[in-house]
TORROVO-180024 format. One line per 3 residues: number of its first residue (from 0); their letters; for each residue x, y, z of C-alpha. Coordinates in steps of 0.02 Angstrom, whole numbers, padded with zeros to 5 digits, m for minus. Each point is the difference from the previous one (the first is absolute). Layout:
N
NUM	a	X:Y:Z ~ ...
END
This chain:
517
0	xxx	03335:02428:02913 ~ 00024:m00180:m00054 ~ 00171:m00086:m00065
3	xxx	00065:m00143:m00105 ~ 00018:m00139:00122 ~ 00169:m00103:00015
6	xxx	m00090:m00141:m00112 ~ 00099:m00080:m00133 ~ 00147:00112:00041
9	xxx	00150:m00067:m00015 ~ 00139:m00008:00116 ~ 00153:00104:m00068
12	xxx	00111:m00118:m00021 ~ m00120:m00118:m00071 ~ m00061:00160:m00119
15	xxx	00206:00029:m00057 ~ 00001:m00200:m00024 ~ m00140:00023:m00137
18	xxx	00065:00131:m00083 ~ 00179:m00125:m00021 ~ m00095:m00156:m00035
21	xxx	m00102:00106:m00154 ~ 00171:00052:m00072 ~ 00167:m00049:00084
24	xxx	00097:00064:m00157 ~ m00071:00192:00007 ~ 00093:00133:00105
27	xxx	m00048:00032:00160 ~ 00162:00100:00031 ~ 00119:00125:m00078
30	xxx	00141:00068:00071 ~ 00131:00105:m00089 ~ m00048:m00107:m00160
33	xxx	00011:m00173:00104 ~ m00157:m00072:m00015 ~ m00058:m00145:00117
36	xxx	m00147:m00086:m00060 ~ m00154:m00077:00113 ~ 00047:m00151:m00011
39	xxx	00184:00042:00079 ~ m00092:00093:00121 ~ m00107:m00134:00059
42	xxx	00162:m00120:00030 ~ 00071:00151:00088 ~ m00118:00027:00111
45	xxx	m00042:m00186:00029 ~ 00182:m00039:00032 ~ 00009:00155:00125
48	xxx	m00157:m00068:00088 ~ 00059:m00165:00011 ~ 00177:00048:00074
51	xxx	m00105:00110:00128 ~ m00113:m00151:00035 ~ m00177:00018:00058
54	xxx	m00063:00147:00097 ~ 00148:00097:00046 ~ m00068:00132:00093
57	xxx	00058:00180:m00037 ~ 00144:00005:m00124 ~ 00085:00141:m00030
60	xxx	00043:00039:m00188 ~ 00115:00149:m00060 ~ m00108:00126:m00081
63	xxx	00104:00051:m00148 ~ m00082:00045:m00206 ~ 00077:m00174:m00063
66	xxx	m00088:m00160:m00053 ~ 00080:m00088:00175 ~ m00143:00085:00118
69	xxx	m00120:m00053:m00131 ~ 00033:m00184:00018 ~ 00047:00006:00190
72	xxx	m00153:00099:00031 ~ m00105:m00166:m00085 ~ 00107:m00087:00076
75	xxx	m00049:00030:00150 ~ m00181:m00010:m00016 ~ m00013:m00154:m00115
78	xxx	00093:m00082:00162 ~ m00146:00070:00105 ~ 00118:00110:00095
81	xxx	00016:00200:00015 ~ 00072:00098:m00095 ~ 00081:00159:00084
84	xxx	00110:00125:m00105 ~ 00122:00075:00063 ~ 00085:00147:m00096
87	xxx	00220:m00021:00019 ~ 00021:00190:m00021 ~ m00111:00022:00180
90	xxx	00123:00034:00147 ~ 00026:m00183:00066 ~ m00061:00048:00176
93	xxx	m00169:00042:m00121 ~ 00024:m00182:m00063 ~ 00030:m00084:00148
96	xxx	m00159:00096:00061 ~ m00116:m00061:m00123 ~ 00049:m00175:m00015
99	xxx	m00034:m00009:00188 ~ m00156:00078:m00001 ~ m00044:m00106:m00142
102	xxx	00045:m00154:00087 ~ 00106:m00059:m00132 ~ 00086:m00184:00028
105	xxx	00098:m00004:m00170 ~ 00066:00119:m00146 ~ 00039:m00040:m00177
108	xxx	00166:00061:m00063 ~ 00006:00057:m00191 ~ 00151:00017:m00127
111	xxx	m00080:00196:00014 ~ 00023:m00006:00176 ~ 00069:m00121:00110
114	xxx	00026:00052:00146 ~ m00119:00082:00105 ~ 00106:m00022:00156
117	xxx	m00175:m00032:00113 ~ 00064:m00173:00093 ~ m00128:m00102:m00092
120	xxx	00018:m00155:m00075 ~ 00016:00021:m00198 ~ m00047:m00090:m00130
123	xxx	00098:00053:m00166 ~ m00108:00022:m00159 ~ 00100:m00051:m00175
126	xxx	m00056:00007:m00177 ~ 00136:m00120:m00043 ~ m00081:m00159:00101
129	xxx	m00146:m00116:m00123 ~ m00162:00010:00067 ~ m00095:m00143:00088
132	xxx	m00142:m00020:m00122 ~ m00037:00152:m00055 ~ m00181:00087:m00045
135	xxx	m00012:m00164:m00128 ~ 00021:m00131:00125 ~ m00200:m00061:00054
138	xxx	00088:00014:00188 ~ 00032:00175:00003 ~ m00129:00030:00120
141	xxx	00049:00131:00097 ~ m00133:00145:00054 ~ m00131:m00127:m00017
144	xxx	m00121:m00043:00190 ~ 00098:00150:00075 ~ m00088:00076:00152
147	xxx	m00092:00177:m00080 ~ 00033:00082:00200 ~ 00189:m00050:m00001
150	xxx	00115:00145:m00042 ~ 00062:00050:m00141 ~ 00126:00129:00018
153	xxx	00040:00148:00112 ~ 00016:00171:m00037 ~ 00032:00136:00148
156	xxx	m00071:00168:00018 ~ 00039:00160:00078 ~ m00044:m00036:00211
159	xxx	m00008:00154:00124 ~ 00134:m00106:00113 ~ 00134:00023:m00091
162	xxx	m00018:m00175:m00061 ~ m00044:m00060:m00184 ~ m00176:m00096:00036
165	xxx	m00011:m00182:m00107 ~ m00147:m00020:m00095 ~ m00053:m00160:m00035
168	xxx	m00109:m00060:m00146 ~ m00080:m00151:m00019 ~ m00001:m00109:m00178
171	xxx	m00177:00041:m00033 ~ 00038:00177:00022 ~ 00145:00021:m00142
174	xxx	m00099:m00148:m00117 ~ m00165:00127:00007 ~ 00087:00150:m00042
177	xxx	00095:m00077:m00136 ~ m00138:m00063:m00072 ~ m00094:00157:00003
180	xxx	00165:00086:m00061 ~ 00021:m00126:m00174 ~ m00182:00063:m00035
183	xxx	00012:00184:00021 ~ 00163:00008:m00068 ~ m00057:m00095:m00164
186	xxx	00172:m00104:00009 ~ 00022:m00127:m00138 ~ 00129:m00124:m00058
189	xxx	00077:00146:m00120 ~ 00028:00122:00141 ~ 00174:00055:00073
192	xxx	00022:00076:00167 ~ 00109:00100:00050 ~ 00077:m00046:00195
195	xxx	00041:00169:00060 ~ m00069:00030:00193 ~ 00113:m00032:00136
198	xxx	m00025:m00192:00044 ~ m00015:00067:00174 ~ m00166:00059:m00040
201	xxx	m00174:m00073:m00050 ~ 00004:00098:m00145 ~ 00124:m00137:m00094
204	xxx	m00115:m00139:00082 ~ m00121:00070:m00149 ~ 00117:00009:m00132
207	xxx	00041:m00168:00031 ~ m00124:m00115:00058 ~ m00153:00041:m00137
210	xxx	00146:m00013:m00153 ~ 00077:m00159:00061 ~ m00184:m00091:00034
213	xxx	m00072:00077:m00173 ~ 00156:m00066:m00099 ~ 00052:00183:m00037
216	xxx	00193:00031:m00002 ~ 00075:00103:00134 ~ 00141:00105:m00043
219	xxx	00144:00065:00110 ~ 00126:00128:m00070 ~ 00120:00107:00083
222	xxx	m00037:00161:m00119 ~ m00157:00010:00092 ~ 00099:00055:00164
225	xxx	00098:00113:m00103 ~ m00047:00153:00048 ~ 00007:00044:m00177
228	xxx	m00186:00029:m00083 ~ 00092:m00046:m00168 ~ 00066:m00167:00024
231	xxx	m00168:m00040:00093 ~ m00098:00039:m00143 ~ 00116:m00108:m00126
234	xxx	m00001:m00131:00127 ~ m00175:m00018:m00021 ~ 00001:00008:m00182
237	xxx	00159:m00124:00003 ~ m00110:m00126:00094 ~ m00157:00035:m00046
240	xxx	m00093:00019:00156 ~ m00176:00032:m00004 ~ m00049:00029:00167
243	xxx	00080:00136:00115 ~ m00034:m00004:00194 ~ 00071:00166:00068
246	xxx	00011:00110:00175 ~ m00108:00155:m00054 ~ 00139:00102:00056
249	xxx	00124:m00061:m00135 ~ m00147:m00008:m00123 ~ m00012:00186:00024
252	xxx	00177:00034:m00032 ~ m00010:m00122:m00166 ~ m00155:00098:m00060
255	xxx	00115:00158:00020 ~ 00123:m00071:m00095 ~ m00098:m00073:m00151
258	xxx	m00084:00191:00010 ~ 00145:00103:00003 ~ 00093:m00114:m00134
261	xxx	m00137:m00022:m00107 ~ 00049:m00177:00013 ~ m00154:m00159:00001
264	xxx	m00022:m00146:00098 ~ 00047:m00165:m00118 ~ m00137:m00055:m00101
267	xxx	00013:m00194:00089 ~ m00058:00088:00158 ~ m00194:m00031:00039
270	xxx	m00018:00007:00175 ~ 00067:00135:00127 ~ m00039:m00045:00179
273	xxx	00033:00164:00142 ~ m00003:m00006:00195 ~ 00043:00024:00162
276	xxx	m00022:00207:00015 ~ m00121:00113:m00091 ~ 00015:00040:m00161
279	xxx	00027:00180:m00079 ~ m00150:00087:m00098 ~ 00153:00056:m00085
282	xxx	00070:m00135:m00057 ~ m00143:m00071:m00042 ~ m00063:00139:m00109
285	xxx	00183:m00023:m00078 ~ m00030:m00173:m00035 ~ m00169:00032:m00099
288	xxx	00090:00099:m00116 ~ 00127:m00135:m00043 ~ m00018:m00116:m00108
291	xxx	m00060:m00129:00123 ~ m00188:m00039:m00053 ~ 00032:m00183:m00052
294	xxx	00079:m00024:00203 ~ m00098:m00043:00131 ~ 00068:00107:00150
297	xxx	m00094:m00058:00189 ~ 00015:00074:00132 ~ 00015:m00135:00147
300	xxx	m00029:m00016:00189 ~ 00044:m00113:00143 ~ 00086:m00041:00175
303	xxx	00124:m00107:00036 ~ m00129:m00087:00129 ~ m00127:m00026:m00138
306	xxx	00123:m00079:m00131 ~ 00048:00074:m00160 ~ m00132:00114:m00077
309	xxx	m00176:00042:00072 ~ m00069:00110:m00114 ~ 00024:00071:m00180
312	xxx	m00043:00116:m00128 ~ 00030:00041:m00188 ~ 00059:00190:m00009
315	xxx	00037:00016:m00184 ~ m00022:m00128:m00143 ~ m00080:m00124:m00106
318	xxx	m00108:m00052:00163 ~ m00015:00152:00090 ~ m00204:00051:00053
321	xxx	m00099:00084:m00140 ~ 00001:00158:00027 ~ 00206:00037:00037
324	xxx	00053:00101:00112 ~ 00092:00161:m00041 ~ 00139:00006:00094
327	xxx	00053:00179:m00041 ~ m00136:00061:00111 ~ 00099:m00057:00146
330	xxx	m00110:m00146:00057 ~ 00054:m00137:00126 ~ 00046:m00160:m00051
333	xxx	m00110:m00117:00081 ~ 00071:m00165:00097 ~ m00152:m00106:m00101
336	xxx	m00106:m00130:00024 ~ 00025:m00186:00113 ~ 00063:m00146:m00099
339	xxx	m00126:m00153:00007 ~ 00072:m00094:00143 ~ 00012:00169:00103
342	xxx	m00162:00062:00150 ~ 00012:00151:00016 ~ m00063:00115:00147
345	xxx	m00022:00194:00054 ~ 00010:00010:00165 ~ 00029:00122:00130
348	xxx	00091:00178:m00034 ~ m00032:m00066:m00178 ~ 00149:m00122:00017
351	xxx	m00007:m00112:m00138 ~ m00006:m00198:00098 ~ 00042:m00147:m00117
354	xxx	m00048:m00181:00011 ~ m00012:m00154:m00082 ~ 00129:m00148:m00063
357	xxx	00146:00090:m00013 ~ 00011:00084:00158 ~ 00157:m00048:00089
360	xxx	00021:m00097:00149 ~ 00073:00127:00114 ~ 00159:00077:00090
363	xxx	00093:m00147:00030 ~ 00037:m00008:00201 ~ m00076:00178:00038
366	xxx	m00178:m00046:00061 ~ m00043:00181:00050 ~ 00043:00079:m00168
369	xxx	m00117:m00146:m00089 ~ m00134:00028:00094 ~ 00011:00189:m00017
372	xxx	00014:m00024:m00198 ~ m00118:m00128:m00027 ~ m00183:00008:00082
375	xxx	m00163:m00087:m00036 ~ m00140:00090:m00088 ~ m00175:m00113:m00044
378	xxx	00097:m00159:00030 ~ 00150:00031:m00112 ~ 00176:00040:00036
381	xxx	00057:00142:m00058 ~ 00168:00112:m00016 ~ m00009:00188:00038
384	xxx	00101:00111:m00146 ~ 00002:00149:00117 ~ m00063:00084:m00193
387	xxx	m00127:00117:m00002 ~ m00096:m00038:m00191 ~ m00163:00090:m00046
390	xxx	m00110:m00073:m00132 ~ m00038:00059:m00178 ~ m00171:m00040:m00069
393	xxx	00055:m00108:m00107 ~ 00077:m00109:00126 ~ 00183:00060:m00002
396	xxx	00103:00040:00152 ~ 00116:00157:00006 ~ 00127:m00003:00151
399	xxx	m00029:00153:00122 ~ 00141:m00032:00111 ~ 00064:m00079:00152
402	xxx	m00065:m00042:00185 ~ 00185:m00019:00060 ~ 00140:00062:m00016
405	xxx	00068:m00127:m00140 ~ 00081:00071:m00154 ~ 00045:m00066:m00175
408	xxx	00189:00004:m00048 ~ 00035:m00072:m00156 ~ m00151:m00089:00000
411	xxx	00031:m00083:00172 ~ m00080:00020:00158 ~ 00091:00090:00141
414	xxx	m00043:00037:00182 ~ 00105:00164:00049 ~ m00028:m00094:00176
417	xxx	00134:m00134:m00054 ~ 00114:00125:m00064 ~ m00013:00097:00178
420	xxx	00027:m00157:00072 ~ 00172:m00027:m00055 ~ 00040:00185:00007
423	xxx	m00033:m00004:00167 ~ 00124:m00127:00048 ~ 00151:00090:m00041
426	xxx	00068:00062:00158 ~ 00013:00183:m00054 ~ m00196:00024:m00059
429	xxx	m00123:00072:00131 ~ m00167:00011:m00114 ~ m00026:m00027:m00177
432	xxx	m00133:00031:m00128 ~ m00029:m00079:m00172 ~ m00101:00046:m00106
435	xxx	m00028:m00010:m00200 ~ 00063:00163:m00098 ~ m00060:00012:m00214
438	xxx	00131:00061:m00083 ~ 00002:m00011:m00207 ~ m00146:m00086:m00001
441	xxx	00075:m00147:00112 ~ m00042:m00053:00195 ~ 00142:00001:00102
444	xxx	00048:m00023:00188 ~ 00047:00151:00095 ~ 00079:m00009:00169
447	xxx	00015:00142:00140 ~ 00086:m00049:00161 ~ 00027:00083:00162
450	xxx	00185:m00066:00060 ~ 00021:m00037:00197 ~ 00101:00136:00116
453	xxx	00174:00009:m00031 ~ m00024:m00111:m00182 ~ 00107:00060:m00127
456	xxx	m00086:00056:m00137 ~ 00108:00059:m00156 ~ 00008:m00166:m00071
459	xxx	m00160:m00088:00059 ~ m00106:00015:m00148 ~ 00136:m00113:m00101
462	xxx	00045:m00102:00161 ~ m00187:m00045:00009 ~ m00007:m00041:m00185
465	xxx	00137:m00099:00035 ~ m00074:m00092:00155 ~ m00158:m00030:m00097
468	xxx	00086:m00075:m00167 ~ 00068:m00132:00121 ~ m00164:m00046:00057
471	xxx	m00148:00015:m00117 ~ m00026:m00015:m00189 ~ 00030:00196:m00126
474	xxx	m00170:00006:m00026 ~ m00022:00045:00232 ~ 00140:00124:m00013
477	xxx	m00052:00189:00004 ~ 00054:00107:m00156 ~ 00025:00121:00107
480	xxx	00046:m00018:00213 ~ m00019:00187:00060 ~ 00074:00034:00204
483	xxx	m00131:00113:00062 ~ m00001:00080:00189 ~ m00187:m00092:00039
486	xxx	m00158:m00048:m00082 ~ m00200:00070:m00012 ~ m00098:m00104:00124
489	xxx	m00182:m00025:00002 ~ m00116:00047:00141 ~ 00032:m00188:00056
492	xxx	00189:00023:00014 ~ 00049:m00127:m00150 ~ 00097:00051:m00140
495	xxx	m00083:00085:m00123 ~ 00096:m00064:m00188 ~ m00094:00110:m00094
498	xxx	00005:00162:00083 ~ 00178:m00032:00054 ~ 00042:m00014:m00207
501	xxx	m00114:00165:m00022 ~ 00118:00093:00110 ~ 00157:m00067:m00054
504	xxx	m00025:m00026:m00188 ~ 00000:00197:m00029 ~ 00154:00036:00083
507	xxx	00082:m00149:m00114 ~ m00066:00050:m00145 ~ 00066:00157:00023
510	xxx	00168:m00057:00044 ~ 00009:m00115:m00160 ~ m00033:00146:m00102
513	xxx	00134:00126:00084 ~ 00142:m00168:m00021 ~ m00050:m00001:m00204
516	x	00032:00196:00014
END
């Protein structure tokens, strides 16, 4: 399968410059009715870069739902350095973790945040300094002759270890997919986007990056952390947002909301964008019988290693395939098609192998892992999913499961091996199995543990929780840390997660249901 090559693509930064240059006076943020236009952006940024001075290296940047990682994360790369976020609500031995793994010489320190407390050199950011030239000066140069290979950013992954692997992506990579992203998407000037994903997470890198280089208006709003499916849907009414990128999971639980309350989405809304887990037959035949026909919902796909989003589809809407599915009859939601600057590849075990421009560099200082990711197949480089896809005739692939043990929670990634990892280092843990348990239609991580001889054990599920709070971020702590006397084996002698959570999850259940009685 051919792709769109990297000509004519912009770099990034040069891409965001553009969009400022075409209409410094338009909003290219909005944040709890503050609005910061492009060209306040651009002298933002350019004064960030400029304080940072050329090529920084890896730069660490608080990863907090506020305008300040927006213009430290340009920052960054219109100075030709890396950016690296770094989330202040991780346990700081988490922190201190990633920026070393990351390599990180410098951090940027935010009115949000600023302190990180990771012994690096800062460099404060402040709205209240005057620009150096701004988007309008013919200097403001910045992103221009940049080197496509040099990174980007760096975003870390679940690793077997224990430790968070770094991926790094190259500029071509991110330009690429945001390219192909401003296409599919259909963004104009007139579209508002609501920032919602974790900035942790390549998820917000899409939100972002395609509204601020199409001259779109991003939008950031507390009431869409509210945990209240109410004020979300008046927030977006209140602002106006027109495009919606959401975790399927909380997608299903707003779909069961608008459902239940015979509630609608706003009428500004035009584009719904899902990912990072399957999506329900259920909720989908739920959302054809809303009055959503005028909204585009896709259904998206992609790995952190491959950069944003691989492959889409549109499940319901103005541009869904002729003939529509009918989702009442149960039917899988397929994971779609490749975007144009995406190769993709079945290979062995049916494991779906991607290649082209915007597959990432690698596992930054863990040769081993890289090589075992990323092979060569007819000349091209290439980064295994470890998904099983099968084919549709009409050139759709439908996800058929894993090749590893890797589970989704919450949309993200997670080897149970890390989570075993650090389990295993508290002195009073023998064995341990994790494992992913469903429960109400959500993934979560399930933990059984065999304690060492003589261990107390009456408060080791919560002094585990504890230990592990301390250590890595909520989404690698277990739901549910069970103390059991040993665990199923295979013929091999290694732990066997899933038959160890067959045996154990009956005896739980049935405990849970004698402590409602």
């Amino acid at each position: 399968m051919q792709c769109e090559t990297l000509e004519n693509t912009p770099d990034l930064v040069q891409a965001f410059t553009e969009a400022a240059l075409r209409d410094p006076e338009r909003a290219a943020l909005v944040h709890e009715g503050r609005v910061v236009t492009y060209g306040r952006l651009a002298e933002l940024v350019h004064t960030l870069a400029e304080r940072l001075g050329p090529r920084p290296g890896a730069v660490a940047v608080p990863a907090t739902h506020s305008p300040d990682t927006v213009v430290a994360m340009l920052g960054v790369l219109a100075a030709g350095g890396t950016y690296c976020p770094v989330d202040p609500a991780f346990p700081p031995a988490r922190r201190q973790e990633m920026v070393s793994a990351a390599g990180c010489r410098a951090a940027v320190a935010t009115d949000v945040a600023p302190e990180l407390e990771l012994g690096l050199p800062a460099t404060h950011l402040s709205w209240e300094e005057e620009g150096g030239g701004g988007a309008a000066g013919d200097g403001f140069r910045l992103g221009r002759d940049q080197d496509p290979e040099a990174a980007a950013y760096i975003l870390f992954t679940s690793g077997s270890t224990g430790r968070p692997k770094p991926v790094v992506t190259p500029r071509r990579a991110i330009a690429a997919s945001v390219r192909s992203l401003r296409g599919f998407f259909a963004l104009t000037e007139e579209d508002r986007v609501l920032q919602f994903a974790s900035l942790n997470w390549d998820t917000s890198l899409e939100e972002i990056l395609p509204a601020l280089t199409t001259g779109a208006t991003l939008v950031f709003d507390r009431d869409a952390h509210s945990g209240s499916f109410p004020r979300f849907l008046r927030m977006v009414e209140r602002e106006r947002v027109s495009v919606l990128d959401l975790p399927t999971a909380f997608w299903h639980e707003l779909v069961l909301h608008l459902t239940e309350e015979a509630a609608s989405l706003p009428d500004c809304v035009r584009l719904m964008v899902i990912g990072g887990e399957a999506v329900s037959p259920a909720r989908l035949a739920d959302w054809s019988r809303l009055d959503t026909g005028r909204i585009r919902l896709v259904n998206t796909y992609g790995c952190t290693e491959t950069t944003l989003i691989t492959h889409a589809v549109d499940l319901h809407g103005p541009s869904v395939p002729v003939p529509a599915w009918d989702w009442s009859e149960g039917t899988r939601a397929p994971i779609g098609r490749a975007l144009p600057h995406v190769v993709e590849l079945i290979g062995e075990d049916d494991e779906l192998l991607i290649g082209g421009p915007a597959v990432a560099l690698g596992y930054l200082g863990m040769p081993q892992a890289t090589e075992k990711a990323y092979v060569v197949v007819d000349g091209e480089r290439r980064f295994r999913t470890g998904d099983r896809v099968s084919r549709t005739p009409d050139g759709l692939l439908t996800h058929e499961g894993r090749l590893n043990d890797e589970i989704k929670i919450r949309g993200i990634r997670v080897d149970p091996a890390e989570v075993e990892a650090h389990l295993a280092g508290h002195p009073a843990v023998n064995t341990v199995a994790v494992t992913g348990a469903t429960a109400a239609g959500r993934t979560t991580l399930v933990a059984y543990v065999v304690p060492r001889p003589h261990a107390g054990t009456r408060e080791l599920d919560a002094d585990l929780r504890t230990y592990l709070r301390e250590r890595v971020p909520a989404h690698l702590v277990p739901s549910r840390i069970t103390v059991v006397p040993q665990l199923v084996l295979t013929t091999s002698g290694k732990v066997d997660r899933k038959a160890s959570h067959q045996r154990y999850a009956t005896v739980n259940r049935s405990k849970e249901t004698v402590d409602e009685r």
